[in-house]
C-alpha atoms as one frame of an Amber mdcrd trajectory, in Angstrom:
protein
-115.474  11.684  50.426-117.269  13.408  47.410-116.910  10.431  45.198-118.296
   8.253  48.186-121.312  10.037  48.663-122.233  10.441  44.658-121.622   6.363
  44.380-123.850   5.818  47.586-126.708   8.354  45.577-126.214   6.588  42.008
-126.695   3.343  43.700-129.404   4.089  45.810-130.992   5.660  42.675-130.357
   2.340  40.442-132.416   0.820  43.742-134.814   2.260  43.321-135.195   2.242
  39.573-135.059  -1.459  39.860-137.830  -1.796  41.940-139.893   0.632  40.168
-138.986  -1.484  37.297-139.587  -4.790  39.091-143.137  -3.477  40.100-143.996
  -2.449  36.982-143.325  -6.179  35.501
């Protein structure tokens, strides 16, 4: 359940990365 949680947080984190990165173009 650990490893499900820290994939959900890394993805959600690439999110929002992306569209920071997306914005930012």
């Amino acid at each position: 359940a650990v490893n499900v949680l820290i994939t959900v947080c890394a993805i959600f984190v690439v999110e929002l990365m992306g569209r920071r990165f997306l914005l930012l173009l």
